[in-house]
One Martini backbone bead per residue (centre of mass of N, CA, C, O) as a GRO file, in nm:
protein
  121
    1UNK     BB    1   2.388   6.962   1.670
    2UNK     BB    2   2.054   6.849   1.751
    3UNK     BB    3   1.829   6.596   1.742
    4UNK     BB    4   1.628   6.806   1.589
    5UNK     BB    5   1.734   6.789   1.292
    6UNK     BB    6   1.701   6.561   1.144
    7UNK     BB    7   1.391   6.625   1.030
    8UNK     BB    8   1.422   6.857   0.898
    9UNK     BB    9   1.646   6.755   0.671
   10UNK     BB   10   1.475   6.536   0.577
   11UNK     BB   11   1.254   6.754   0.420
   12UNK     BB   12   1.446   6.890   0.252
   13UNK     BB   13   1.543   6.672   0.075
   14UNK     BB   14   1.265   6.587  -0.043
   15UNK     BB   15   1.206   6.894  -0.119
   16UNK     BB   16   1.456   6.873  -0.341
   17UNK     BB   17   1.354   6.649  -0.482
   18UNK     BB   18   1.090   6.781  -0.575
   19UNK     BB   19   1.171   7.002  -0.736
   20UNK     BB   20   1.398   6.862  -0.933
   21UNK     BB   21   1.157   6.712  -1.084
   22UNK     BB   22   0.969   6.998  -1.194
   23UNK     BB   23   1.203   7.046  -1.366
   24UNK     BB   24   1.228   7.269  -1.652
   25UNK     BB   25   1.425   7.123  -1.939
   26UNK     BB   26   1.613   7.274  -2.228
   27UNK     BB   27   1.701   7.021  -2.361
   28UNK     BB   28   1.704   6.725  -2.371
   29UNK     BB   29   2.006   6.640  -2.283
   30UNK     BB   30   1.943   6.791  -2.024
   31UNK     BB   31   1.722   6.595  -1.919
   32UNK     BB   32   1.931   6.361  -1.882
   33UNK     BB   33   2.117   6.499  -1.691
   34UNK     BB   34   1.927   6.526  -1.518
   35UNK     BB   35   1.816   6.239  -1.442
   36UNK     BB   36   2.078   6.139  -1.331
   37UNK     BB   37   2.074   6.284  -1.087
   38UNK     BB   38   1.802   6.173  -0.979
   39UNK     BB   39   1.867   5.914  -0.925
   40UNK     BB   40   2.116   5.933  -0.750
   41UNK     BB   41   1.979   6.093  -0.538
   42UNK     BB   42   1.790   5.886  -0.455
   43UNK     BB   43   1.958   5.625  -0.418
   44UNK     BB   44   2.157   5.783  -0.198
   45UNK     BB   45   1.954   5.919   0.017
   46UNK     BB   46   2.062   5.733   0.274
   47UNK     BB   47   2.381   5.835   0.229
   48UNK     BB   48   2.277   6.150   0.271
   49UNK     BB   49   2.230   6.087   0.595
   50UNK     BB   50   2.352   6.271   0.816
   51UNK     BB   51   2.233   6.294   1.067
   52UNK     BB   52   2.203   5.995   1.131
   53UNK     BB   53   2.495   5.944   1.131
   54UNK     BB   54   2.609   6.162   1.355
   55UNK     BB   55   2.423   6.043   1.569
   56UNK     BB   56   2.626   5.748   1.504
   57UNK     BB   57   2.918   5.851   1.486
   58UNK     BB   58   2.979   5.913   1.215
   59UNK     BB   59   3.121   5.971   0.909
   60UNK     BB   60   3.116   6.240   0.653
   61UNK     BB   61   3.372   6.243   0.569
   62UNK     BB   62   3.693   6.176   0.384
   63UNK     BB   63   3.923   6.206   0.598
   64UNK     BB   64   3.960   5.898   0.680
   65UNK     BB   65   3.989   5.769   0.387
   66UNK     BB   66   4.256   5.971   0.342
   67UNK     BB   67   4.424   5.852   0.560
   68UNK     BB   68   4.462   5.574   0.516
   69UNK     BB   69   4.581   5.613   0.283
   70UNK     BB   70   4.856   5.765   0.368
   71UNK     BB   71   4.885   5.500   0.590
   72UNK     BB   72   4.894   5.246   0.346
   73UNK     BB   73   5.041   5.358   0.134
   74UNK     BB   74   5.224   5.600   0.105
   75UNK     BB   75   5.406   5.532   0.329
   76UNK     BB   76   5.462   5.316   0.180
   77UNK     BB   77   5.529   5.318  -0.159
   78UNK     BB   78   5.609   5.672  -0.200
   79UNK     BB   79   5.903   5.668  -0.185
   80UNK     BB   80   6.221   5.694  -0.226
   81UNK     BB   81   6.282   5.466  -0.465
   82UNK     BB   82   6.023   5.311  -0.518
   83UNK     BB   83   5.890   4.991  -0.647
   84UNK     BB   84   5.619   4.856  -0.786
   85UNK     BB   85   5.436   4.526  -0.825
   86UNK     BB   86   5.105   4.483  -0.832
   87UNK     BB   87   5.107   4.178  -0.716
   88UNK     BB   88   5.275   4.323  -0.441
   89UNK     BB   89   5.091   4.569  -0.360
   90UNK     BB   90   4.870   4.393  -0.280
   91UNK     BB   91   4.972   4.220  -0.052
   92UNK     BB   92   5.068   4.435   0.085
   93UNK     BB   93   4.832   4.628   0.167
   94UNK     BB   94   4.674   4.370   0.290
   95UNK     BB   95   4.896   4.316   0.462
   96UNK     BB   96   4.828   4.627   0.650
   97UNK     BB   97   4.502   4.636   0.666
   98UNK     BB   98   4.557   4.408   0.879
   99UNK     BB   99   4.744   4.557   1.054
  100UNK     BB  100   4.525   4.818   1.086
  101UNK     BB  101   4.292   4.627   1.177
  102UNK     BB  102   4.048   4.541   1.394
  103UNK     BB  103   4.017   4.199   1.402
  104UNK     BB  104   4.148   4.095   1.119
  105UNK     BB  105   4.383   3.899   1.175
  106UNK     BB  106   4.212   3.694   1.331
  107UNK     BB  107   4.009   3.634   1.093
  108UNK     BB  108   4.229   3.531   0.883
  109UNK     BB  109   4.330   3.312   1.007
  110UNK     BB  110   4.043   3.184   1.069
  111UNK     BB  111   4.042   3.132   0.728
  112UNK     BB  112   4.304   2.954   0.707
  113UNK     BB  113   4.224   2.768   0.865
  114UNK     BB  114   3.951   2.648   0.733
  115UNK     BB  115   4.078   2.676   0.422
  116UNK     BB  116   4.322   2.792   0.378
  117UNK     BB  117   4.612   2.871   0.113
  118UNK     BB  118   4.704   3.033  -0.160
  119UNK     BB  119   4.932   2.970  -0.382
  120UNK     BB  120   5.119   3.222  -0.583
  121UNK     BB  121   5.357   3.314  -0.838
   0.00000   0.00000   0.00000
């Protein structure tokens, strides 16, 4: 995709909103349940903005965020025999969440430093 497709995508999202706004359906609970679809496409439609995303390098598709649950979650949590109580689990994937994300760990740190540490039994 070259930077010019970026204006084409936008217009036809645009038209492609006008159109389903225009669709005439029935009966009413059907007209209801167009209704909230295009509500969420409307609300959704800036983070709909693929090409705008593409340009910025950002990620477009579910693949980061299901590595990061594999990398996060799955390696700790789901191995063979392995229990865990929702309070530990939160704790556990906290610090691991912080020890894999680039300068989290340092903000953490100035944020006990700032603010202190709260213990909970």
């Amino acid at each position: 995709m070259d930077g010019q497709d970026g204006p084409h995508l936008e217009a036809r999202d645009k038209r492609c909103g006008q159109h389903i706004k225009r669709v005439d359906v029935q009966p009413q609970k059907d007209k209801e349940g167009v209704q909230k679809a295009v509500t969420y496409f409307t609300n959704q439609l800036e983070r709909m903005n693929y090409a705008a995303m593409l340009k910025k390098n950002r990620p477009i598709g579910s693949g980061v965020t299901e590595a990061a649950c594999k990398t996060l979650v799955n390696q700790r949590l789901c191995n063979s025999g392995m229990r865990w109580y929702s309070d530990a689990m939160d704790k556990i994937l906290m610090a691991r969440s912080l020890s894999y994300s680039a300068d989290r760990w340092s903000q953490f740190r100035n944020k006990i430093d700032r603010y202190g540490f709260i213990c909970t039994s």
